[in-house]
C-alpha positions, 0 to 999 in steps of 0.5 A: 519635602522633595519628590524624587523620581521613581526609578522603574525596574527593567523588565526582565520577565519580558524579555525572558518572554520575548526570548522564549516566544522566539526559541520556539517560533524557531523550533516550529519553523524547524520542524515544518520545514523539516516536514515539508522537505521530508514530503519532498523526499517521498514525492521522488521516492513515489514519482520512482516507485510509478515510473518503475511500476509503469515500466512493469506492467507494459513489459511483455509477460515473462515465462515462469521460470525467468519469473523464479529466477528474478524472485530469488535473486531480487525478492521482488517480482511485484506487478511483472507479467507472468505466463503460466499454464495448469489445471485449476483445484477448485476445491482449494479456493481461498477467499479474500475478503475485498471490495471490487467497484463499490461492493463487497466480495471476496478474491477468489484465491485458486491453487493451479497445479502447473505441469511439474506438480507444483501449484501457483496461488493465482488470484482469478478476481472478484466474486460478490459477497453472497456468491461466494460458494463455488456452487452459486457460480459453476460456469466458472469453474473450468475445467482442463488445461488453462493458460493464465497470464496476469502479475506476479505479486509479492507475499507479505512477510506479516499482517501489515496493520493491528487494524486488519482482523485476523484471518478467519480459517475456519471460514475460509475468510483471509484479511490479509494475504498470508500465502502460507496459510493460503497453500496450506488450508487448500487441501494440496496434495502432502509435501506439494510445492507452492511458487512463493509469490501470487499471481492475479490473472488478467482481464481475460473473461470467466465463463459465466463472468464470474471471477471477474479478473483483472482486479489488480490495484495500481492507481497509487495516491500521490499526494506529497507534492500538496502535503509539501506546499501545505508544510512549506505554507505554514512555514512561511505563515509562520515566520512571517507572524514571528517577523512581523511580532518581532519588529513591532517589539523591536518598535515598542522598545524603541 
C-alpha cells in the first residue's frame, strides 16, 4: 500500500486575518494622526487667541462711545478697557453665582445709570456666599457720581452647557450670564436702555473691601501642544507594533 503525501490546504482565513489586522492598524494610524494634527491646529488657534487677548488688556481704556462703535461694527469687545462713569442702582444687583480663590460667592452684578440715562451692567467682583445681602455689606454700597474703569465683556447668546442649571430668578441667582434677564429683573426704569455687553470693574478697592473687584478670568489652559505629542506618541507606538507584527509574518511565511 502506498502513502501518498498529504497536501495541506493554503491558509486563507490568515491572511483574510492578516489583511484586516492591517486595514485596521491603518485606520488607527489615521485617525491619531488626524487628532494630533488637529491639537496642532488649536494650539495656533490658542497661541492667536492669548496673543490678542494680551494685547487688549495692556491697551489703554477706551472711552464708551469708541467702546460702542467697536461692538457694533465687530460684535467683540471682550477684555478691551473701558472707562465709564454713573451712579450705582444698587437695589437692581444681580447675583452670579462664582467662585473667587477657593470659596463660594456670588458676582455681584450693578446697573450703573450713565449720564445719558442708559445703564451698564457692571460686574463689581466677589462677595462671599453668606453676604450675599447688600445689608450685610453697606460700606460698599457707594453712593453719588463714580468712574469705573474695568473690561468690557461680551454677552452670551445662550446658556453655554445643558450642564449649567437654569437661572434661579426668584432668588436673584444667575448660573449663567443671561444679560437680558439681568437688565430686565433689576428693577430699571420702563423702556430704560441697557449697553449691550458687561463690564467688570478693575482691582480699585470697595469701601469696606466688599466687592472685591478685579475678578476677571484670563489665565486661559493650553494644553494642545501635550495633547499633540500624546496623539502623535500613540501614533507612533502604533506603527511601530503594526511593523514589527508585520515583519515577524512576513518571517514565519518565509
Amino acid at each position: 500500500m502506498t502513502n501518498e503525501p498529504t497536501q495541506v490546504a493554503p491558509r486563507s482565513g490568515s491572511a483574510a486575518g492578516r489583511w484586516l489586522a492591517i486595514i485596521f492598524g491603518l485606520i488607527g494610524l489615521i485617525v491619531l494622526l488626524g487628532l494630533g494634527t488637529w491639537q496642532v491646529e488649536r494650539l495656533h488657534w490658542k497661541e492667536a487667541l492669548l496673543a490678542t487677548i494680551d494685547q487688549r488688556i495692556h491697551s489703554a481704556p477706551l472711552p464708551l462711545d469708541q467702546m460702542e462703535k467697536k461692538f457694533a461694527d465687530t460684535g467683540d469687545v471682550e477684555y478691551w478697557p473701558v472707562t465709564v462713569s454713573g451712579r450705582f442702582l444698587h437695589s437692581g444687583e444681580r447675583h452670579f453665582f462664582a467662585t473667587y480663590e477657593g470659596e463660594s460667592g456670588f458676582y455681584v452684578y450693578t446697573p450703573l445709570e450713565l449720564a445719558d440715562g442708559r445703564f451698564a451692567l457692571v460686574n463689581r467682583g466677589f462677595v462671599p456666599y453668606d453676604m450675599k445681602d447688600p445689608g450685610t455689606r453697606p460700606q460698599g454700597e457707594v453712593e453719588g457720581e463714580v468712574t469705573v474703569t474695568g473690561l468690557a465683556r461680551n454677552p452670551l447668546a445662550q446658556k453655554p452647557s445643558t450642564l449649567v442649571p437654569d437661572n434661579d430668578v426668584a432668588k436673584n441667582i444667575f448660573y449663567w450670564k443671561d444679560r437680558d434677564v439681568m437688565a430686565a429683573t433689576a428693577g430699571l426704569p420702563a423702556g430704560a436702555k441697557v449697553l449691550p455687553f458687561f463690564i467688570d470693574a478693575g482691582k480699585a478697592p470697595n469701601p469696606g473691601g466688599l466687592p472685591v473687584g478685579g475678578v476677571t478670568i484670563i489665565d486661559l489652559p493650553n494644553s494642545h501642544l501635550q495633547y499633540a505629542v500624546t496623539w502623535y506618541g500613540l501614533a507612533a507606538a502604533l506603527a511601530g507594533v503594526l511593523g514589527a507584527w508585520l515583519w515577524r509574518s512576513r518571517k514565519r511565511a518565509s
